[in-house]
Structure formats: C-alpha cells, structure tokens
C-alpha positions in Angstrom: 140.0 146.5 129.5 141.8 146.1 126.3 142.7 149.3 124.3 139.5 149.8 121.9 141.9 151.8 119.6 144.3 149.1 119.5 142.6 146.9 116.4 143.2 150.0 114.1 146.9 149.9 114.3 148.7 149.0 111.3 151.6 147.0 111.5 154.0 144.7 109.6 153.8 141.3 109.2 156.3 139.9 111.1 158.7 138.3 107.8 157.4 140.3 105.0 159.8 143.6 106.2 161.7 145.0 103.4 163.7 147.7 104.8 163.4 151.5 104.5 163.3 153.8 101.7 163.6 157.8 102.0 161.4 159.4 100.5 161.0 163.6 99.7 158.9 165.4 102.0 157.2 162.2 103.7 161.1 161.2 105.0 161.9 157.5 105.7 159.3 155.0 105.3 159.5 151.2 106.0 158.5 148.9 102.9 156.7 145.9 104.9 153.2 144.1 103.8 151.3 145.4 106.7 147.9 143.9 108.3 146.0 146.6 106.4 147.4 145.0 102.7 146.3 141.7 103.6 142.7 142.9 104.9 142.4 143.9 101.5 143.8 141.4 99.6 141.6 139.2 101.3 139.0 141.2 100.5 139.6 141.3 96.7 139.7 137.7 96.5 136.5 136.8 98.1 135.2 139.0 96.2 136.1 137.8 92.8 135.9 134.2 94.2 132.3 135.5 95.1 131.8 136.9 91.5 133.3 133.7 89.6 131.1 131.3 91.8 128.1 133.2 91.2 128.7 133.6 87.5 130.3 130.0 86.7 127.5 127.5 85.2 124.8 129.8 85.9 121.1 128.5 85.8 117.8 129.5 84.7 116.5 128.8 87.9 119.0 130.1 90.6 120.7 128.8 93.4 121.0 130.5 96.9 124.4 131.9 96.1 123.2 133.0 92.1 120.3 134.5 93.5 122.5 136.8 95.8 124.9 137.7 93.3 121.8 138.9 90.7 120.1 140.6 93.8 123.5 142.5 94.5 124.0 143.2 90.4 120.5 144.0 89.7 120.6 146.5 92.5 123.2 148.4 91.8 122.4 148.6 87.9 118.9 150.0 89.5 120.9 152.5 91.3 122.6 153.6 88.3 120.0 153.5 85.6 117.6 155.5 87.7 120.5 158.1 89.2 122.9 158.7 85.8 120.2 157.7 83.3 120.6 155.8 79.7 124.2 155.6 80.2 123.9 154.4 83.6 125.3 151.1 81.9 128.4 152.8 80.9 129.9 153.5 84.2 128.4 150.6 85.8 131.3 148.4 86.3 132.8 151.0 88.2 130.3 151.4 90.9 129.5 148.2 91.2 133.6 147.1 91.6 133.1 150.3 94.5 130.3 148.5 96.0 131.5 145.4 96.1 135.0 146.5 97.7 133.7 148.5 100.2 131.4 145.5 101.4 133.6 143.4 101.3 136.2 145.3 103.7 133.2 146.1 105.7 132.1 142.4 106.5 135.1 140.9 106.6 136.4 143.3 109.1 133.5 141.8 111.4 135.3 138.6 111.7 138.9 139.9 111.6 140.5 142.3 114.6 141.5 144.6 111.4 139.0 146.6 109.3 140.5 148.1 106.0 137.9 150.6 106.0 138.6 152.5 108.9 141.9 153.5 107.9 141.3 157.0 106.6 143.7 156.1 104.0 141.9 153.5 102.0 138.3 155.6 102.6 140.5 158.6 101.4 141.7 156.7 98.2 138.7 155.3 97.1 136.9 159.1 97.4 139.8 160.3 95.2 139.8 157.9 92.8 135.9 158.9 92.1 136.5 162.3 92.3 139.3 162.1 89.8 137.2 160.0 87.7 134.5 162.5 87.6 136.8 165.3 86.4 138.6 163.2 84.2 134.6 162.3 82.1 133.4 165.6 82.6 136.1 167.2 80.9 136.4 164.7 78.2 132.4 164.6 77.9 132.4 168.8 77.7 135.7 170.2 77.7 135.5 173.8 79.3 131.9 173.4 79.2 132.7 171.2 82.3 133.1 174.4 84.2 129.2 175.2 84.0 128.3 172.9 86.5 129.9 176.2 89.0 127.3 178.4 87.2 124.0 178.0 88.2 122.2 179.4 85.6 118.5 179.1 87.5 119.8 181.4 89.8 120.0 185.5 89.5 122.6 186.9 87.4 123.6 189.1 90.3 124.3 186.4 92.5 125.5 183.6 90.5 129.3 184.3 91.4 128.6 183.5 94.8 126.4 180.7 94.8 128.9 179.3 91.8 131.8 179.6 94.3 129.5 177.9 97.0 129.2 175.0 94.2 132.8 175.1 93.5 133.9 175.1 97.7 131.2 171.7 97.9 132.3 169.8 94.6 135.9 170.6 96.2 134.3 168.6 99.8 133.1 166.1 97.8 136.0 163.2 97.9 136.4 164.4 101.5 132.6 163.6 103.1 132.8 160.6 100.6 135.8 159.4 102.5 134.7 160.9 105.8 131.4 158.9 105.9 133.0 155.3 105.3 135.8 155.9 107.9 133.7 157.4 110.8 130.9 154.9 110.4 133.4 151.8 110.6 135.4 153.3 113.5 132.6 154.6 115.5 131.1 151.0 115.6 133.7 148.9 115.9 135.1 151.3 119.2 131.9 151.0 120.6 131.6 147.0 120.2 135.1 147.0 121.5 134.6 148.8 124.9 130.9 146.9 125.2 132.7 143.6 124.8 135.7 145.1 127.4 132.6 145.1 130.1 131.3 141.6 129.0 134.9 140.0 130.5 136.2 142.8 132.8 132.4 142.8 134.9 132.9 138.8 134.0 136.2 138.7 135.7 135.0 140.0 138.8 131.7 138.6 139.2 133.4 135.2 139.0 135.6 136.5 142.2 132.3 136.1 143.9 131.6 138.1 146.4 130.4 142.0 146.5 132.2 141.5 142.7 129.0 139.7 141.7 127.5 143.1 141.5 129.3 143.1 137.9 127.0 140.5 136.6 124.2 142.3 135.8 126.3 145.0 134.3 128.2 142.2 132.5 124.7 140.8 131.2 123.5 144.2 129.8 127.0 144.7 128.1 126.7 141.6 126.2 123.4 142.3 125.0 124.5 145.2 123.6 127.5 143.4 122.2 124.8 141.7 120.3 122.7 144.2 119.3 125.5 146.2 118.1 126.8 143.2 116.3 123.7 142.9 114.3 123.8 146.6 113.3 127.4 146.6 112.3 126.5 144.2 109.8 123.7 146.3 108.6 126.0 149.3 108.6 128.7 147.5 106.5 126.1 146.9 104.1 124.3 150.4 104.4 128.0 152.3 103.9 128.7 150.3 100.4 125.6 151.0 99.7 125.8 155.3 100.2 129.0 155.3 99.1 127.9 153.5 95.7 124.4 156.1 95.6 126.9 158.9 96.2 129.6 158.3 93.5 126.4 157.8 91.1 125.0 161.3 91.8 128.5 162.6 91.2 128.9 160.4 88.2 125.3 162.0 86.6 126.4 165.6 87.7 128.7 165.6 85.0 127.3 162.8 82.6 124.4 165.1 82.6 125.7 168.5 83.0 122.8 170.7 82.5 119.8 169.0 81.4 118.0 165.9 82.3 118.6 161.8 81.3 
C-alpha cells in the first residue's frame, strides 16, 4: 500500500533548482519552484480565468458559468453585509479574493496528487495575513481605542482583568485555529481517501490471484464505495472550508470595524 503521507511532500521540480542560499537562523535553504508553487499558481489562474470568463460580455439573462460566478459573488457579499454591516462593501474584495483562493486550492487538489492547502504553511499565511489585516484597520479605525476590544465593559469591574486577558489569550489563537481548521480538514480527508483507495488495489491484487485471495473482494468492494463516498464529501468539504474560513475572517473583520457598538 502506497505511503498515504507521501502526496504532501513538497519537492522541486526537477529543472527549475536554483541553488542554495544561507539564511540566519533558518540555515541553508534550497531556491527551487517546488510542487506546492505550482499547485498555487495554478490555482490563481483558474481563478482569475474563472473571474474574467464570468465577467467578460456579461448578460442580462445568464449563462451556466455567469450564473455560478453571481451565486459565488452574491454569497459572499451576503456573508459580509450581514456579518461586518454597512461597510461590509469595504472589505469585500478581500474576503471574497480569500474565498476564492482557498476553493480553488481545495478543488483542484482533488484532481492533482498535491493539495496547497494542507501544507500548514500556506493555511498559516493566509491566517496571518487576516490577522495582520485586522490589527492593521483596527488601529487605523481607533488608534489605542483598538485596545477596548480586551475590555469587556458588560462584565464586572472586578473581573474584567481576567476575562480581558482571556480575550487577549483568544484574539492571540485566532490566525492559529484559522489556519488550523483549513489544514487539518484537507489532510484528514485526503489520508483517509488515500489508505481507502490503498485497499481498493491491494484487496484487488489479491483477489485477482484467485484462490483463498478472493476473500479480498468483498473487502475491496466496500473500500471503493467508500472511496466514493468520501470523494463526494471531500468536494463538499473543499467548498465548506472556503466557505468557514471566509465567515471567520468576516467576524474578525467586524470585531474591529465595529468595536463596541452595533452595524
């Protein structure tokens, strides 16, 4: 049975090595365009291809293709105008460029033997990009005042400290859940497809040896309809994960859009 940790290796493209550089601290590191750059530059470029098609010569009645880009915008301009409120529009090229870059790692990772997004690394730089993001309005939007979303004023004065370090020690968490999330989902499914499909040839193999090894076929049956079954919810995981991870970096957004009061 095939290694089911094996497709999450990254590894340069044989051609496109550039040497090594030394670095401080993190020592000497080759240069290379690895599998997980061109995952993602794939990635980008169906997405914008997606983006251009569905916006160039648009119709008043739309096409299959129109109609799934609209469905995709209008949803996550819902998701924003209800979560961060009347300038929902504001930041909404930003989750919606986060939506669309996490789905399209996630899908197109369920037709190559590399997924971008379960590389800890890209979940981790996405979360920190938000996270940085967030700081970087909420300070700009209320200076100091940016520091009262650690001071829960509903709460007793006596205890406020404690529950405001509790807020600090979670909004601290935040890029790393955020990142977390992504990375365990994509793993976790794509192990477990791996091993199930490891069954569908290894019970194969020996069933077609004939013999007492045709005892494997049933067990090779079952494993491919879970292969299946797990195939179909991958995809609605890929989507499900770009979804959350979109929700999630809209609540964070409004926390500090709308530090203190309502939209």
């Amino acid at each position: 049975m095939a290694d089911p940790i094996e497709q999450f290796e990254v590894h340069p493209i044989p051609g496109l090595e550039f040497g090594e550089v030394t670095l401080p601290v993190l020592g000497v590191q080759q240069i290379a365009v690895t599998n997980a750059h061109v995952a993602m530059t794939i990635a980008f470029a169906l997405v914008v291809l997606f983006l251009t098609a569905v916006t160039s010569g648009a119709k008043v009645v739309p096409g299959r293709l129109q109609s799934a880009g609209e469905t995709l915008f209008g949803m996550i301009d819902g998701v924003t105008d209800s979560i961060i409120g009347h300038e929902g529009r504001k930041y909404f090229p930003f989750v919606f460029t986060l939506f669309t870059l996490v789905l399209g790692m996630n899908l197109l990772g369920m037709f190559l033997t590399f997924t971008a997004t379960s590389q800890l690394a890209v979940t981790g730089t996405l979360a920190l990009i938000t996270i940085l993001l967030v700081i970087g309005i909420g300070i700009a939007k209320h200076g100091l005042g940016f520091f009262l979303l650690f001071w829960p004023t509903s709460a007793p004065l006596a205890i406020r400290p404690v529950v405001g370090l509790i807020e600090f020690l979670s909004f601290l968490l935040r890029p790393v859940t955020l990142a977390l999330r992504l990375f365990g989902n994509m793993l976790g499914g794509h192990i477990a497809l791996k091993i199930f499909a490891g069954f569908v040839v290894s019970m194969g193999g020996l069933a077609a040896a004939g013999g007492l090894g045709l005892l494997g076929l049933p067990v090779a049956a079952l494993s491919m309809g879970m292969v299946v079954g797990l195939t179909a919810l991958e995809f609605l995981v890929a989507f499900l994960q770009a979804f959350v991870f979109a929700v999630l970096a809209s609540i964070y957004l409004n926390d500090v859009v709308n530090l203190g009061h309502g939209h």
